[in-house]
N, C-alpha and C positions, 0 to 999 in steps of 0.2 A: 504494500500500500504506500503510496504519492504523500506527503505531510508536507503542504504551503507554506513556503516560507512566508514573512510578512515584514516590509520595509519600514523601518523605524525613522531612522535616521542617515545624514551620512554626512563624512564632512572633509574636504578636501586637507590635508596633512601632510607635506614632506615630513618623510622621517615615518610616516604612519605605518610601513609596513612591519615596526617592529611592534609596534599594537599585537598585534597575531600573531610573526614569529617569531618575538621574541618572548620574555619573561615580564615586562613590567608592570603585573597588579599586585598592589599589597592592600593591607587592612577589608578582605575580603568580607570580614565574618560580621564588620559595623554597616557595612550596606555603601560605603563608600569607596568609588574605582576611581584608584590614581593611578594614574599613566604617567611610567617616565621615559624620556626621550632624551639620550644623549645626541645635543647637537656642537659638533664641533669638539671645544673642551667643557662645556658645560653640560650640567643636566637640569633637563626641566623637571618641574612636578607638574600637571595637569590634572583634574578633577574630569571625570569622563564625561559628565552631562553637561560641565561647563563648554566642552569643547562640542560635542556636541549642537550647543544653543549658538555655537557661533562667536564666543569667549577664544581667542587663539591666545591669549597673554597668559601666561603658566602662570599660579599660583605663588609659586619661586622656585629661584635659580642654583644653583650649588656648582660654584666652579669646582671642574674637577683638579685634585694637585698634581697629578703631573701631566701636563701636555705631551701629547703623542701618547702615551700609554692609552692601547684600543682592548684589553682583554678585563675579566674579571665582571662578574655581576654584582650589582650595588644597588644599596636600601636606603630609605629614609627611614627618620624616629616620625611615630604617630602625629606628633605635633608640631611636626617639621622643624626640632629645634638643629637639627643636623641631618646631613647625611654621611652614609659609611660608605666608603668607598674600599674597592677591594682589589688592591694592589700589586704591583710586582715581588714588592719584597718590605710590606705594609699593610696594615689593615691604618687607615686615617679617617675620622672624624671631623666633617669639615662645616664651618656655620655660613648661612647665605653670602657673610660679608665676606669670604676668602679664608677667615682667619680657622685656624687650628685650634678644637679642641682637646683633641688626644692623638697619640699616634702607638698602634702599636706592630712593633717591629717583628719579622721573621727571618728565615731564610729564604733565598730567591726562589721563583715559580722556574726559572729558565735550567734545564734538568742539562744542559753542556756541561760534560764534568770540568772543576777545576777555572771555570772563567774567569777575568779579574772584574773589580768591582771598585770603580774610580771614588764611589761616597760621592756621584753626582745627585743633587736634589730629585733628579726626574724620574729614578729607579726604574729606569727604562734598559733592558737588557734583550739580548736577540731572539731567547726562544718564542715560543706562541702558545706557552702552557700556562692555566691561569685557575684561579680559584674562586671564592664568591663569600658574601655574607649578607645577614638577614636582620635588622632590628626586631626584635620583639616585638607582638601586638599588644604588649602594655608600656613597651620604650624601657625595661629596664636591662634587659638584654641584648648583647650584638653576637651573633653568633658568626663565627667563619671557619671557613676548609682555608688550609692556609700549609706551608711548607716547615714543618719543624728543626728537620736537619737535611742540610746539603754542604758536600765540603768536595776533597780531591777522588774520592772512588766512592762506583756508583750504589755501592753497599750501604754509604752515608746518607746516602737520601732518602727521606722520610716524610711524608705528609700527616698533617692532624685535623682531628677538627677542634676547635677551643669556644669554649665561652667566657666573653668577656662584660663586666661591669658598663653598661650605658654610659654613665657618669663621667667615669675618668678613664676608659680602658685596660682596667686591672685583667689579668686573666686570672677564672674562680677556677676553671675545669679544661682540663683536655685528653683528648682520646686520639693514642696514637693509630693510623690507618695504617700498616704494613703491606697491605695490599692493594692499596692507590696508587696508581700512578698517573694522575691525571692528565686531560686534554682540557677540560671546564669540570665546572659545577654549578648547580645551583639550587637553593633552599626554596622549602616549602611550609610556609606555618598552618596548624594544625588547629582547625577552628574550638579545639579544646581549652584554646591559649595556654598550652601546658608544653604540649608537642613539637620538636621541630623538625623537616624531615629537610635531608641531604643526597640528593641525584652525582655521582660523579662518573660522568663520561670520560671512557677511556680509547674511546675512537675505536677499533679494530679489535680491541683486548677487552672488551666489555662493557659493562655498568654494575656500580657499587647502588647500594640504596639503603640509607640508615634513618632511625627515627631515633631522635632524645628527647631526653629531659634531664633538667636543672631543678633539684627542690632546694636548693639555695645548702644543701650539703654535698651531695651523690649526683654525679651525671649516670646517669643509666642509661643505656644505646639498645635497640632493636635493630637484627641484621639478620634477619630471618630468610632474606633475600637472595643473599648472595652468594650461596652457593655454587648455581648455576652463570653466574656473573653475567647475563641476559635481562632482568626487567631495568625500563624506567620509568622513574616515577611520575604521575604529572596531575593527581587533583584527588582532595579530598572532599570525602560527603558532607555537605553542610551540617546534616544531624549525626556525625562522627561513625559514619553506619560503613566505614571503611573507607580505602583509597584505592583509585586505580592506577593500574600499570600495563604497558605493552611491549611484550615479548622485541627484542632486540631485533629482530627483523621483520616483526610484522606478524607473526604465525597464530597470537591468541591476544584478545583482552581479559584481562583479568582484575576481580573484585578482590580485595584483600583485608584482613582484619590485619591490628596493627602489632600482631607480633610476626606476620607474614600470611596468615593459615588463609587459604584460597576461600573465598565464598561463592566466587560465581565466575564463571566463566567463557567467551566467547573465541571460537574457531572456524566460525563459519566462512569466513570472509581471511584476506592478508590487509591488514589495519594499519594505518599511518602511524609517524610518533605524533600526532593530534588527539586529543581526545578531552574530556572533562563534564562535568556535572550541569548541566544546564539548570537544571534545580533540583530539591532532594527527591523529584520521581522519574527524574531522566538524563540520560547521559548523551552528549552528539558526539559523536568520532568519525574519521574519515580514513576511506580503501586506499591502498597502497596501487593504483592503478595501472603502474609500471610490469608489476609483480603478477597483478593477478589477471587471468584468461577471459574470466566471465564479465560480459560489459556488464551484463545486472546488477556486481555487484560495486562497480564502481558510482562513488560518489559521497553523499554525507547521509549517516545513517542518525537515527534516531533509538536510543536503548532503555530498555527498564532497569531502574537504578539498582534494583535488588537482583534479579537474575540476568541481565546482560541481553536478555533477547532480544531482537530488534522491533520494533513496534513497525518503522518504516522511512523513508529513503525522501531527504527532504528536496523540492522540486523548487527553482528559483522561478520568479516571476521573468525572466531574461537570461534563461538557457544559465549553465552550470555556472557556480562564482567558483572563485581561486578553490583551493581544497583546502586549505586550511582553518581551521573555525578558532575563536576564541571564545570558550563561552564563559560569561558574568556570573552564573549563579542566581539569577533571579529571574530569569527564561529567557531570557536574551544571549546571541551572540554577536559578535563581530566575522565578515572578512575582509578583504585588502584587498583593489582593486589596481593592477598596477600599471595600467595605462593610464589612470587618470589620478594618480598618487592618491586614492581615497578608500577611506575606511568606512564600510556601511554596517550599521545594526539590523539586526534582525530578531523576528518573533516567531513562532510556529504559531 
């Protein structure tokens, strides 16, 4: 069965195609979509409805600190009193006006054994391997995947993930990764606001997938995952009824309770790495079209949140949009339009 999609909105956005493919919505679980947009060396914040009504002036700005550094995914606090940015061989804390409130230091992301390191401000170095971090949905934590040891052999090298104090950058907790060796990352808060989850793509060698917590003693991690070094993560259930994950090439989607135990599962189809929670009774995700034989089943499907079945294959009012979806959470999604640099909403 055909499920109509229905035009909301849309709104012309250089830079918007990272709306959908990339990562930037936080504070999902208040009802409020902020969109960031690194333009140049800054990052904007935008409010998605404001942008929407035709508002293109970002909320505010956060220059980023070092120009030219293009990898690492970066957060804001709740209240915009900073952002965290996530760096080459730094996690920094930066307030609208430029200035510095914390900085806290690592080892470099760039995995060339033995490099040298001039102690230039821009901690800009050659490789292309990078990490990520996440403010807390309450702003008292900053979480990040970051490098703990790298030195002259490649036995030295180590990634972590740390949690660190909002405030002043103290680090409370870290959990050494032994079997990271990242390409990227990026976090996922857990509408429990307890939760935090961590995706590490390792290009060709797999994906890592951990969920923590901080009760302000004991980091406790869940790695129920990774095993098979195949899922990654991409959206949890607004009423905490699990998270999904898809199979590293496409082969299944899957429902997960959060110590990993499968609850539901779909293999009908080969599935994009797109997918997520439309609202807590349905999920849209999209076919890997490249991959799979049957034109039927290409396109954007429509799933029940509890057993993954497909209800039905949604139909645009103007022939197929991009495949990738971004959905909100509150029955809406987005996609990207890229002949005309513009991002449309949609409703079933």
């Amino acid at each position: 069965m055909d499920v109509d999609a229905h035009l909301l909105d849309s709104v012309a956005l250089p830079g918007g195609r990272e709306l959908v493919h990339g990562r930037p919505f936080e504070l999902r679980g208040t009802g409020l979509h902020r969109a960031l947009l690194l333009h140049g060396a800054d990052l904007e914040v935008h409010e998605l409805e404001a942008l929407f009504a035709g508002d293109r002036a970002p909320d505010v700005v956060f220059p980023l600190p070092w120009p030219g550094w293009g990898g690492g995914t970066h957060s804001v606090h709740p209240d915009l009193a900073f952002a965290a940015f996530s760096g080459q061989r730094s996690v920094r804390a930066v307030r609208a006006d430029g200035t510095t409130r914390w900085v806290y230091e690592h080892a470099c992301w760039d995995q060339a054994v033995g490099h040298p390191h001039t102690g230039d401000e821009r901690q800009i170095c050659g490789g292309i391997e990078s990490g990520s971090c996440q403010v807390s949905d309450d702003g008292r934590f900053v979480w990040a995947h970051v490098v703990l040891e790298a030195g002259d052999d490649p036995d030295d090298y180590l990634e972590g993930w740390v949690v660190l104090d909002a405030e002043d950058g103290r680090e409370l907790a870290r959990l050494p990764l032994p079997d990271s060796v990242a390409s990227g990352s990026w976090h996922l808060t857990h509408p429990d606001g307890v939760h935090m989850g961590l995706c590490v793509g390792m290009g060709q060698d797999g994906v890592l997938v951990y969920w923590g917590r901080w009760d302000g003693r004991q980091l406790t991690v869940h790695d129920g995952l990774n095993e098979g070094l195949d899922r990654i993560l991409f959206d949890v259930h607004p009423d905490h009824a699990g998270f999904l994950t898809v199979e590293h090439y496409g082969n299944d989607l899957q429902l997960h309770a959060l110590d990993g135990t499968v609850l539901a599962e779909n293999e009908d189809v080969r599935w994009d790495h797109c997918c997520g929670f439309l609202d807590g009774d349905t999920v849209i995700a999209t076919t890997r079209i490249e991959y799979d034989s049957d034109p039927e089943a290409h396109g954007t499907w429509l799933l029940d949140a509890r057993t993954l079945e497909r209800r039905g294959r949604v139909r645009y009012p103007s022939g197929p949009a991009d495949g990738s979806v971004r959905p909100l959470g509150d029955g809406t999604w987005l996609t990207y339009d890229a002949t005309a640099d513009t991002v449309h909403r949609w409703t079933a």
